[in-house]
ROSE-48317 format. One record per residue: residue in three letters; x, y negated, z negated of N, C-alpha, C, O in turn. Coordinates in steps of 0.2 Angstrom, whole numbers, padded with zeros to 4 digits, always signed. Each point is the difference from the previous one (the first is absolute). Layout:
ALAXYZXYZXYZXYZ
...
//
This chain:
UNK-0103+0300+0318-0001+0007+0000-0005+0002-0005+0000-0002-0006
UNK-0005+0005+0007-0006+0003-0005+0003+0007-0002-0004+0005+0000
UNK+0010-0003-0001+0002+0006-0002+0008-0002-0005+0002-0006+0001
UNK+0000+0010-0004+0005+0002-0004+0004+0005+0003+0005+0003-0003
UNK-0005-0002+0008+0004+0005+0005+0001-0003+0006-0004-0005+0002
UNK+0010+0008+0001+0003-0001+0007+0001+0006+0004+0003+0005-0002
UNK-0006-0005+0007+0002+0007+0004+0009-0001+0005+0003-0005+0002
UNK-0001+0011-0003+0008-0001+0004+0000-0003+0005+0005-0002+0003
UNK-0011+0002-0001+0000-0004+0009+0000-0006-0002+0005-0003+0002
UNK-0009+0001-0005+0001-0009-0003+0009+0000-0003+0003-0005+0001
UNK-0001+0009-0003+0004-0003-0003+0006+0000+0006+0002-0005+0001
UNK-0001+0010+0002+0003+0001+0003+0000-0005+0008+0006-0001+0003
UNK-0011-0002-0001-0002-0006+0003+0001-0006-0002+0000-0005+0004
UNK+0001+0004-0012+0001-0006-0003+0009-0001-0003+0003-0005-0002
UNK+0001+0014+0004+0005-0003-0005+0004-0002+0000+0004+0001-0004
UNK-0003-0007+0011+0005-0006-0001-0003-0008-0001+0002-0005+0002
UNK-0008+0006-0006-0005-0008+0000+0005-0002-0005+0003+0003-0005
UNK-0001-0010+0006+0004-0003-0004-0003-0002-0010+0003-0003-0005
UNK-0010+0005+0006-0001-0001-0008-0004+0008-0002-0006+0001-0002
UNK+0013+0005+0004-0004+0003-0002+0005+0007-0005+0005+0002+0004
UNK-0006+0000-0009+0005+0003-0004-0001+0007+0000-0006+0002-0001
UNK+0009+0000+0002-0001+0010-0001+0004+0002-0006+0005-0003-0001
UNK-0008+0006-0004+0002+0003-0008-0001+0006+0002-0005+0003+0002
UNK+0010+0002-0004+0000+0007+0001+0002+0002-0009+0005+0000-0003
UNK-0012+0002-0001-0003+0002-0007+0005+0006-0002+0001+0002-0005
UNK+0001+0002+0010+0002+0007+0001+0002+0000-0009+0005-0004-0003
UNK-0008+0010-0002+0003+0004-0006+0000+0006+0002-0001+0002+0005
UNK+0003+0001-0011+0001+0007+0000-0007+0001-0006-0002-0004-0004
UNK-0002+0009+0006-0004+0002-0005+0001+0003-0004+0004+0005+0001
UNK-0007-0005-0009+0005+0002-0006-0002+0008+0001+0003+0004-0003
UNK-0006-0003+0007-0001+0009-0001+0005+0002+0010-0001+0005+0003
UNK+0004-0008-0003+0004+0002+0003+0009-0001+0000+0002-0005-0004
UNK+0003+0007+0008+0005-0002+0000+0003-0005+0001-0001-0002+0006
UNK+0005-0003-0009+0002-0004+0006+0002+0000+0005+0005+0003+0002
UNK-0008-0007+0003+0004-0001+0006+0006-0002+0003+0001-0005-0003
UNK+0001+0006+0007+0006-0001+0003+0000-0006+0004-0004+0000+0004
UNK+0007-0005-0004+0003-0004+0004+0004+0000+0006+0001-0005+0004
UNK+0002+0012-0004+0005+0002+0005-0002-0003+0007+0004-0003+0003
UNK-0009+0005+0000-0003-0001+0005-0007-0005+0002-0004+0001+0003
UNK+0005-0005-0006-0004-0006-0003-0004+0000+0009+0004+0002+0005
UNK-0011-0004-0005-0004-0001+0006-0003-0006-0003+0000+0001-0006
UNK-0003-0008+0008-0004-0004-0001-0001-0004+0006+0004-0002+0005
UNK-0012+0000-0006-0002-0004+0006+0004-0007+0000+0002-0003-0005
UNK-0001+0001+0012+0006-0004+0002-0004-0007-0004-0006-0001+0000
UNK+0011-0004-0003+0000-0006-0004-0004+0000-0007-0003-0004-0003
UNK+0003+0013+0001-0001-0001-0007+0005-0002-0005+0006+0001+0001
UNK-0009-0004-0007+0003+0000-0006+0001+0004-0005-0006+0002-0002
UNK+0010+0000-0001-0004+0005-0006-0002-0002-0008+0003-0003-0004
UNK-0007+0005+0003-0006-0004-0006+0002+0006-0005-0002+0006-0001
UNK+0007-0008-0002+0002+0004-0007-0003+0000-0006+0001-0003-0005
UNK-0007+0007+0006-0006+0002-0006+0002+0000-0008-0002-0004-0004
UNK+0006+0010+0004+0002+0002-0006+0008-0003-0002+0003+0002-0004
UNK-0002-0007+0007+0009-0004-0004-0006-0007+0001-0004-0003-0003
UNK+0007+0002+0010+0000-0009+0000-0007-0003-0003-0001-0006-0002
UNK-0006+0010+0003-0007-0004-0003-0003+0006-0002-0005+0003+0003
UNK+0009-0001-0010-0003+0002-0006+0003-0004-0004+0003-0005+0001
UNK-0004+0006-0007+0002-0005-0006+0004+0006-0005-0002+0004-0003
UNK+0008-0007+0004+0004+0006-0001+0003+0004-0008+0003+0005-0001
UNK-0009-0012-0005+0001+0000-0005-0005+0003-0002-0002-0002-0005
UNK-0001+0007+0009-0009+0003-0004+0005+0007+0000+0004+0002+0004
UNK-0006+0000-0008+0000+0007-0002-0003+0004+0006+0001+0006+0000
UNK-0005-0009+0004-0007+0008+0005+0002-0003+0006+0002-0006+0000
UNK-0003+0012+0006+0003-0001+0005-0005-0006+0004-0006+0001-0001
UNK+0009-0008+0006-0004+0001+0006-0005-0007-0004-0005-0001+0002
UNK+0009-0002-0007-0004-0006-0002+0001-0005+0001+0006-0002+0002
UNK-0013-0003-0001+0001-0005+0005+0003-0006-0004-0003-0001-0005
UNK+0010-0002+0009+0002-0003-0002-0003-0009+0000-0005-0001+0003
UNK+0009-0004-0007-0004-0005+0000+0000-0004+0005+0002+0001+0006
UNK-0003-0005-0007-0003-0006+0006+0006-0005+0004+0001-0001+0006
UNK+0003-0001-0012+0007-0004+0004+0004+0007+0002+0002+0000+0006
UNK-0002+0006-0010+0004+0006+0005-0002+0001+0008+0004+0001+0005
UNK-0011-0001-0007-0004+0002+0007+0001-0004+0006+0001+0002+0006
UNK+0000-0010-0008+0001-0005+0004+0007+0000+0002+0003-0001+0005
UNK-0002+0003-0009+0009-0001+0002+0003+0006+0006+0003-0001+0006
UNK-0006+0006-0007+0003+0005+0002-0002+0002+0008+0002+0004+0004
UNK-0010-0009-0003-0003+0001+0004+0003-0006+0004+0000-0001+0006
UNK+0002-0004-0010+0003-0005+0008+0007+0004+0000+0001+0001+0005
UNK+0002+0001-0008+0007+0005+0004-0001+0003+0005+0005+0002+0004
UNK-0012+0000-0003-0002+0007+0004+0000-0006+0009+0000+0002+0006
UNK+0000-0009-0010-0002-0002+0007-0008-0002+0005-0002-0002+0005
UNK-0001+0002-0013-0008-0001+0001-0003-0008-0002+0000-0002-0006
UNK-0003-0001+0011+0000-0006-0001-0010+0001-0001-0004+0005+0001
UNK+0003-0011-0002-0008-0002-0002-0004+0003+0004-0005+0004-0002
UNK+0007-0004+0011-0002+0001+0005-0001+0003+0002-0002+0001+0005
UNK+0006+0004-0009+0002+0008+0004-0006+0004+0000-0004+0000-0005
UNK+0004+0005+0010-0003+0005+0000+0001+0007-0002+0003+0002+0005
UNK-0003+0001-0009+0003+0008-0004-0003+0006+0002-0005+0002-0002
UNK+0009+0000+0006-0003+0007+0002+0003+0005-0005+0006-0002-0001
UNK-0007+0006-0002+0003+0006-0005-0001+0006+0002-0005+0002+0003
UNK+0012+0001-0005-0003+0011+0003+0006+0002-0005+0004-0004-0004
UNK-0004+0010+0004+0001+0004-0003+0003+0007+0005-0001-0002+0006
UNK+0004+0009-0007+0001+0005+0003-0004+0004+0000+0001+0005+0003
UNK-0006-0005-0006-0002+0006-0003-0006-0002+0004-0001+0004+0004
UNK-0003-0009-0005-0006-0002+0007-0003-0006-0004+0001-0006+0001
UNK-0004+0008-0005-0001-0004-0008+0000+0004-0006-0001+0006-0002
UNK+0004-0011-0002+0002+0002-0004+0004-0005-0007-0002-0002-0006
UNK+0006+0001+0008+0004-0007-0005+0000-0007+0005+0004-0004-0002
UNK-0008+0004+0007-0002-0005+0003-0005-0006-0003+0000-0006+0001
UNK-0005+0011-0005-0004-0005-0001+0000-0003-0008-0005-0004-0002
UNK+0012+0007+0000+0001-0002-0008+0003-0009+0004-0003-0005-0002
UNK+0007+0004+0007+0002-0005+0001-0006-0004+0003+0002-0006+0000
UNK-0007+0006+0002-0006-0002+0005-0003-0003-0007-0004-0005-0001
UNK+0005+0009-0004-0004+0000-0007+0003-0006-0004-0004-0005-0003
UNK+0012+0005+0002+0003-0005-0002+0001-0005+0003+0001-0005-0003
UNK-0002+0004+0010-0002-0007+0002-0006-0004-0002+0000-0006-0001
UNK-0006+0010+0002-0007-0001-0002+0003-0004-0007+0000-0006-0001
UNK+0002+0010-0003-0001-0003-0006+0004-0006-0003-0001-0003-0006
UNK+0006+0003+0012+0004-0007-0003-0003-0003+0006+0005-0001+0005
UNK-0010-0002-0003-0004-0004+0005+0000-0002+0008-0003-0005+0003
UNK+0007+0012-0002+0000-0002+0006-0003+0007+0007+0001+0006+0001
UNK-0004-0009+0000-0005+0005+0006+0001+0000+0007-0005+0000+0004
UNK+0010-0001-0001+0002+0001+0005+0004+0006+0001+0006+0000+0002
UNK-0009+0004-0004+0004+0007-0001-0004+0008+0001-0005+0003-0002
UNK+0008-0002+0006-0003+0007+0004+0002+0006-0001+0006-0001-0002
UNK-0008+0007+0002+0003+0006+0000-0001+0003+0007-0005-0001+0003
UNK+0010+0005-0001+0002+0002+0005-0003+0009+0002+0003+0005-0001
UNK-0012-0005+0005-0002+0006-0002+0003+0006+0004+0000+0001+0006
UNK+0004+0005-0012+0002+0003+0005+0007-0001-0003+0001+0005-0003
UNK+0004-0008+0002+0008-0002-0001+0001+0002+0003-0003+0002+0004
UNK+0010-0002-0005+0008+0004+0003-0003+0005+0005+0002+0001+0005
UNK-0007+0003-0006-0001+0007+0001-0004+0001+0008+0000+0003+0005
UNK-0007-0010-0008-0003+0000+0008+0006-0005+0004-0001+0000+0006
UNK+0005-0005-0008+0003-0003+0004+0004+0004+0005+0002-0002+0006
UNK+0000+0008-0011+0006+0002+0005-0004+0006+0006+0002+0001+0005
UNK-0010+0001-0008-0005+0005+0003+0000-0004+0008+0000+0004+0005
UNK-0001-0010-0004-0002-0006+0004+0007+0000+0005-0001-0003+0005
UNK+0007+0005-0008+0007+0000+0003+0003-0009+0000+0004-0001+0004
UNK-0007-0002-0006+0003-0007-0001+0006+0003-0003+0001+0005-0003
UNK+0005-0011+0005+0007+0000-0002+0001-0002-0007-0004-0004-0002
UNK+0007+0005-0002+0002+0002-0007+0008-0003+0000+0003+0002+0006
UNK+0000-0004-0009+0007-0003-0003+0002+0006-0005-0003+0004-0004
UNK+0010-0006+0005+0004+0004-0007+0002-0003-0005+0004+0001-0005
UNK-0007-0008+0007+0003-0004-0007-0004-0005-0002-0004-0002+0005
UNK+0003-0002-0011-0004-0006-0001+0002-0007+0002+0005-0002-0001
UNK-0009-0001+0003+0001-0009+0003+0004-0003-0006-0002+0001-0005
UNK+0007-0004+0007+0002-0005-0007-0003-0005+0000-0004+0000+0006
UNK+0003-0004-0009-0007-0006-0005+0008-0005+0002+0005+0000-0003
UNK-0008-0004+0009+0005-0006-0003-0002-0004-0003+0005-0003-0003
UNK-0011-0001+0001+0000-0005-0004-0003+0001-0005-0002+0006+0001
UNK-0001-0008-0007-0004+0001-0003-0008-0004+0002-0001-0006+0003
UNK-0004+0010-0006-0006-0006+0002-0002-0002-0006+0003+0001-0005
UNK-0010-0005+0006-0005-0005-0003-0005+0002-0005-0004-0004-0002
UNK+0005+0011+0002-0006+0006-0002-0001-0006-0008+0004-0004-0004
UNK-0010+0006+0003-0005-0004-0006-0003+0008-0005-0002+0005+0003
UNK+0003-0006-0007-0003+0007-0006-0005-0004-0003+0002-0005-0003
UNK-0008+0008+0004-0006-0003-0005-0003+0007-0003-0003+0005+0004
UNK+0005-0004-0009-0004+0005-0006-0007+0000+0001-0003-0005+0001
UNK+0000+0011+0000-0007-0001-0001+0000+0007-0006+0004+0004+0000
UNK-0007-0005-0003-0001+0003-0006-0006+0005+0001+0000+0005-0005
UNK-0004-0005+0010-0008+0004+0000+0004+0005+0005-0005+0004+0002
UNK+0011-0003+0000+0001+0004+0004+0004+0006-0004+0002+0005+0003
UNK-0001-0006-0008+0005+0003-0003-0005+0003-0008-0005-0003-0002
UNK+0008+0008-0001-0004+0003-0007+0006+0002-0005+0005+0004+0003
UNK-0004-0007-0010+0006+0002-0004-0002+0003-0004-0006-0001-0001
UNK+0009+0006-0004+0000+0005-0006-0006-0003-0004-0005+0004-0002
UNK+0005-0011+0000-0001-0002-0006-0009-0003+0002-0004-0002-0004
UNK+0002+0003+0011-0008+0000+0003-0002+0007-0001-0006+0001+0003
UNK+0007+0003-0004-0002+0007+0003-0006+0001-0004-0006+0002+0003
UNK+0008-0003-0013-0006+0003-0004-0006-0004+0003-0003+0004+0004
UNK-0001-0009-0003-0001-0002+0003-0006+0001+0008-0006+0001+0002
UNK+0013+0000+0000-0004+0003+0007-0002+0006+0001-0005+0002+0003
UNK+0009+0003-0007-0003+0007+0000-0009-0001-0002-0005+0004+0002
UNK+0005-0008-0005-0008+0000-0006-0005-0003+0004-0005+0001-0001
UNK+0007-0005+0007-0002-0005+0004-0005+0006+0006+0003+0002+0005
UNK-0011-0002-0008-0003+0002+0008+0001-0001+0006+0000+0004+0005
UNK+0002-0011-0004-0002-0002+0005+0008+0000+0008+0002-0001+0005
UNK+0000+0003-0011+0009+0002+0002+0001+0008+0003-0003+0005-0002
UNK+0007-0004+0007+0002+0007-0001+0007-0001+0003+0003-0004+0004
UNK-0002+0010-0009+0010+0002+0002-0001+0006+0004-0004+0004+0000
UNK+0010-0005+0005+0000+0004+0004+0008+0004+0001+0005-0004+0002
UNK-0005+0010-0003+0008+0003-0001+0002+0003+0006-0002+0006+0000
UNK+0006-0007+0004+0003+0002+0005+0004+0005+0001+0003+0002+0006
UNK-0003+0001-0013+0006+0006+0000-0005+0006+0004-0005+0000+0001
UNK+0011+0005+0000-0004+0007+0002-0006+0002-0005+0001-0001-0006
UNK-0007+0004+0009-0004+0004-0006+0002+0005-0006-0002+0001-0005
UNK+0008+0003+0009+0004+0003-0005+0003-0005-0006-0002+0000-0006
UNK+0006-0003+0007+0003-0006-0003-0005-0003-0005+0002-0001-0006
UNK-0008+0000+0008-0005-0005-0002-0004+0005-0007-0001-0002-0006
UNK+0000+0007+0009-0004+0007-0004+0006+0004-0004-0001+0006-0002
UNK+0007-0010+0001+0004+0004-0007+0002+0005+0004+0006+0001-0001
UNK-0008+0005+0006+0003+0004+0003+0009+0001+0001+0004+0005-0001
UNK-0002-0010+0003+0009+0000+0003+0002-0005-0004-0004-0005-0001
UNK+0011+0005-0002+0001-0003-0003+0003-0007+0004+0001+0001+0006
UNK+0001-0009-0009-0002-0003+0003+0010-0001+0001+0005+0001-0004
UNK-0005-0002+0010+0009+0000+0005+0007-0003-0005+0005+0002+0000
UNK-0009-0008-0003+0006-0004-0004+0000+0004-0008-0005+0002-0003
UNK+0013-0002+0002+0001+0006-0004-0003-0004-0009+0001-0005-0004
UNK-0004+0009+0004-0001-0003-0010-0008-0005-0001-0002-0003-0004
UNK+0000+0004+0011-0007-0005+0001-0004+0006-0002+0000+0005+0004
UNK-0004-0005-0008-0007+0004-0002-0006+0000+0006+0002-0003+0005
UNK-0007+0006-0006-0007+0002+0005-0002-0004-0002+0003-0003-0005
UNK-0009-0001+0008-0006-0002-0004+0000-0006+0007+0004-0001+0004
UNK-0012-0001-0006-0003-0005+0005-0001-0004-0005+0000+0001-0006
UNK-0002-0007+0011-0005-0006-0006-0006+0000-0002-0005+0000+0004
UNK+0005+0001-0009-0009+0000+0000-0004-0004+0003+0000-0006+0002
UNK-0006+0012-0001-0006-0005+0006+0002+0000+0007-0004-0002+0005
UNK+0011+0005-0004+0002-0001+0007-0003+0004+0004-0001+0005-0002
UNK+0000-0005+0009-0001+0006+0006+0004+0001+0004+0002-0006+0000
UNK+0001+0010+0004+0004+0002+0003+0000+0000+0007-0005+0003+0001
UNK+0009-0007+0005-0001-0001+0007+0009+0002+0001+0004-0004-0001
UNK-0002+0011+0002+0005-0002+0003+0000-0002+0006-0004+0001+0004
UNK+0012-0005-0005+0001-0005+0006+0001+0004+0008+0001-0004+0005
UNK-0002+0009-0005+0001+0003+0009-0006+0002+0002-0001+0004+0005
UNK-0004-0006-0010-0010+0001+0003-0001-0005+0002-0006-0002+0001
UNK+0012-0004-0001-0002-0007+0005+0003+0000+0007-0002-0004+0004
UNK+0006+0009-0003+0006+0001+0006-0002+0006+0005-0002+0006-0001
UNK+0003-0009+0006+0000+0007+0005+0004-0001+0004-0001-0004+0005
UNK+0006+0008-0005+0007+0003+0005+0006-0009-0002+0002-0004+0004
UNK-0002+0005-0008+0004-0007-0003-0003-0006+0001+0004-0005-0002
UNK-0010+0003+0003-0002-0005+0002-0007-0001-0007-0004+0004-0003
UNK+0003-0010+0003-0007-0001-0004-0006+0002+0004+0001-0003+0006
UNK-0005+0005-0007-0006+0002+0003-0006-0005+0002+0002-0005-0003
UNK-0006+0004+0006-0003-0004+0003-0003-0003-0006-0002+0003-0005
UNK+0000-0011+0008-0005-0006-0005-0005+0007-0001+0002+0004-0005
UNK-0008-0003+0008-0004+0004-0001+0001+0005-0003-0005+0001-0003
UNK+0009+0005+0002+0002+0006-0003+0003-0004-0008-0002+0003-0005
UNK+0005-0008+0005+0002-0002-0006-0005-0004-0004+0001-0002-0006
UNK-0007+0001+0009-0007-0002-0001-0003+0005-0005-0002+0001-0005
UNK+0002+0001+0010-0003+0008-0001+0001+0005-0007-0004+0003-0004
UNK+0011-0004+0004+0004+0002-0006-0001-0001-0005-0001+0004-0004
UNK+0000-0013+0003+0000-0002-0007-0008+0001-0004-0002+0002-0006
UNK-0002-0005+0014-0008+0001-0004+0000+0006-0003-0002+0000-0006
UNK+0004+0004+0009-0001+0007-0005+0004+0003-0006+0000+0006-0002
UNK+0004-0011+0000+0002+0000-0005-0002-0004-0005+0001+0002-0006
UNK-0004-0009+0007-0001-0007-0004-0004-0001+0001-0003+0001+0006
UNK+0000-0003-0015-0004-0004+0000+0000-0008-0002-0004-0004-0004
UNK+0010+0004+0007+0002-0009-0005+0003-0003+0004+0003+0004+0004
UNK-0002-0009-0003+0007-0004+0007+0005-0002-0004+0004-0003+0003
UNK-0002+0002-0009+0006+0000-0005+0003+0005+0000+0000+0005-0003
UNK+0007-0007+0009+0004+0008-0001+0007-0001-0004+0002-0006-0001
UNK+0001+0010+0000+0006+0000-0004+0001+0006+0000-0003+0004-0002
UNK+0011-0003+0007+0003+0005+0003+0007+0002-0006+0003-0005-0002
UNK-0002+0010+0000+0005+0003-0003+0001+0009+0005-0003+0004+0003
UNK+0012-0004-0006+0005+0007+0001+0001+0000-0003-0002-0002-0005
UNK+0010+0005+0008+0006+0001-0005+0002-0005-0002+0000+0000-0006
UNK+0003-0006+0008+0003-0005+0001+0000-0007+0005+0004-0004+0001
UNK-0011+0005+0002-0003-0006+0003+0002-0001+0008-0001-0005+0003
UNK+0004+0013+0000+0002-0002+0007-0008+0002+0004-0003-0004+0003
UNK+0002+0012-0005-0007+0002+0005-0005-0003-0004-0004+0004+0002
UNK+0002-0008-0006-0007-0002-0002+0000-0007+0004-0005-0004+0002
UNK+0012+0002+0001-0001-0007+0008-0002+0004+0003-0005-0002+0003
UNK+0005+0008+0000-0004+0002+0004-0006+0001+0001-0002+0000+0006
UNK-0001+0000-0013-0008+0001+0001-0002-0009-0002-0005-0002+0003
UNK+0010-0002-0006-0003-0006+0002-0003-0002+0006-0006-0002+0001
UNK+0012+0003+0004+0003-0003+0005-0009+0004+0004-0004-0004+0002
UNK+0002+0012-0001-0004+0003+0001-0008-0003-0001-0004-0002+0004
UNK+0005+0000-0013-0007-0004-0001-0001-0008+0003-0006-0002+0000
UNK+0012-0002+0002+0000-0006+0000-0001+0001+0009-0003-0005+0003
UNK+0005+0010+0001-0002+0002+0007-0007+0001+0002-0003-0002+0005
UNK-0001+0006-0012-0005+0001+0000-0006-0006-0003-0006+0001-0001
UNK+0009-0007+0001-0005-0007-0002+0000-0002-0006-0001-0006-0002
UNK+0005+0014-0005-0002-0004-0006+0007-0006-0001+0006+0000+0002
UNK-0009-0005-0008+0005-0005+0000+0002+0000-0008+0005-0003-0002
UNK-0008+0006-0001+0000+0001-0007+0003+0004+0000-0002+0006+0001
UNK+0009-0007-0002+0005+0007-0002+0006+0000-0001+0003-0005+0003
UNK+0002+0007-0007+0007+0000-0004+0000+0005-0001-0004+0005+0000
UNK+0014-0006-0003+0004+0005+0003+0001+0001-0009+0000-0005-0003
UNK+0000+0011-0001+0003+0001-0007+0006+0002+0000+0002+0006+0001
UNK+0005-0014-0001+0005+0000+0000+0003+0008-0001+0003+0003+0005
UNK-0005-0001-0013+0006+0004-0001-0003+0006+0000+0003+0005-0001
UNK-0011-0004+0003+0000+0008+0002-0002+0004-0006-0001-0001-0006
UNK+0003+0006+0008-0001+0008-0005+0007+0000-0004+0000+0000-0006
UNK+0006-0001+0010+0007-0001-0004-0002-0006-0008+0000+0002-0005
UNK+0000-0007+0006+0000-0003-0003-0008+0001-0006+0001-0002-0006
UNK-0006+0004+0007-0004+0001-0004-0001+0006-0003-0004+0001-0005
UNK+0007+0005+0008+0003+0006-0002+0004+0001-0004+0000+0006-0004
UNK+0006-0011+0004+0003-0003-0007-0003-0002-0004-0001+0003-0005
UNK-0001-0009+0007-0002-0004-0005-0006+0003-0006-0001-0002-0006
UNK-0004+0007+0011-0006+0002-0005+0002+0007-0002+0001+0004+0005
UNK-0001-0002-0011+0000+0007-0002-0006+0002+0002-0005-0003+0001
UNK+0005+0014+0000-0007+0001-0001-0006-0005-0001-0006+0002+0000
//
């Protein structure tokens, strides 16, 4: 496949292929309420890919941090996922916490992993059949974790890359958010951006839940860049996989996720 996307009809045509896994990302976003499970919908022989318990690292202080390499492996053959398998991922919301998981595979070395354009929302728009429950995982698989390091940015690279011409960060929060305007959702977390940073929020890649076309995402970037080194920050690393996922559609290949975001460097850096 030349693309990082599955349209519902592919998936939907494909979703009894014997080496092929459905991951439903589905969170809650921290600026809204929890959701309910009461009436659970998900597309038929998904698994669910638990973000923030089972592949965060549960001993960080900041939400949504990627956990390590035997955790990743381990958790991922429970899921059922062998060498061979092929990973379609969605979410409920269209995109959204979908491609934090599409992001965390890339970066533990495996690329056979897709995001689902559209999620839950165009599946259901298309009237394909939906379950009320998730597939049990009978066996474990084969799944392999390779760390790749260029996919990923830690606290401790930032002074550095801030200073770095050739580099641009890119923050996916809202422009209110970004421009100090609104204060930021999690309680006790201060304003402020990274320095050097510019601002792309994450739903000027999206049109009606879906990512926007190769070209429009094309379109987008030149007009913001002038460097092919990207490095995506938010709040805490969920929608800066989106504009990954957006630049890495759009051709660039130079690009990583800043684990811990505005939470974690918002602490960490005074005024």
């Amino acid at each position: 496949m030349n693309s990082h996307l599955v349209s519902v009809d592919w998936l939907n045509k494909h979703l009894d292929d014997s080496d092929l896994i459905v991951l439903d990302a589905t969170m809650p976003k921290v600026t809204s309420e929890n959701r309910s499970d009461t009436d659970l919908e998900v597309i038929p022989n998904a698994v669910f890919f638990d973000i923030k318990n089972t592949f965060s690292d549960s001993n960080s202080p900041f939400p949504n941090t990627i956990s390590g390499e035997q955790q990743f492996e381990k958790e991922v053959q429970a899921l059922g996922i062998n060498q061979n398998s092929i990973i379609v991922v969605y979410d409920n919301l269209g995109i959204y916490s979908s491609p934090r998981v599409w992001w965390l595979f890339k970066t533990f070395g495996f690329n056979r992993v897709y995001v689902l354009n559209g999620g839950l929302p165009q599946w259901k728009k298309k009237q394909f059949k939906t379950a009320s429950n998730y597939s049990k995982v009978k066996t474990n698989g084969n799944f392999k974790a390779l760390y790749q390091p260029n996919k990923i940015v830690y606290f401790e690279s930032l002074p550095s890359i801030i200073e770095d011409p050739n580099i641009t960060i890119i923050d996916a929060r809202s422009s209110e958010r970004f421009q100090c305007i609104i204060p930021e959702p999690r309680a006790g977390l201060r304003s402020g951006t990274i320095p050097n940073s510019i601002n792309l929020p994450y739903e000027q890649v999206l049109e009606n839940g879906c990512l926007k076309s190769k070209e429009q995402l094309q379109q987008l970037f030149r007009s913001l860049l002038t460097t092919d080194q990207l490095i995506f920050t938010c709040g805490s690393g969920i929608t800066a996989s989106i504009l990954d996922l957006a630049a890495s559609e759009a051709g660039y290949q130079n690009t990583s996720v800043y684990d811990g975001s505005w939470t974690e460097y918002g602490t960490l850096k005074s005024d």
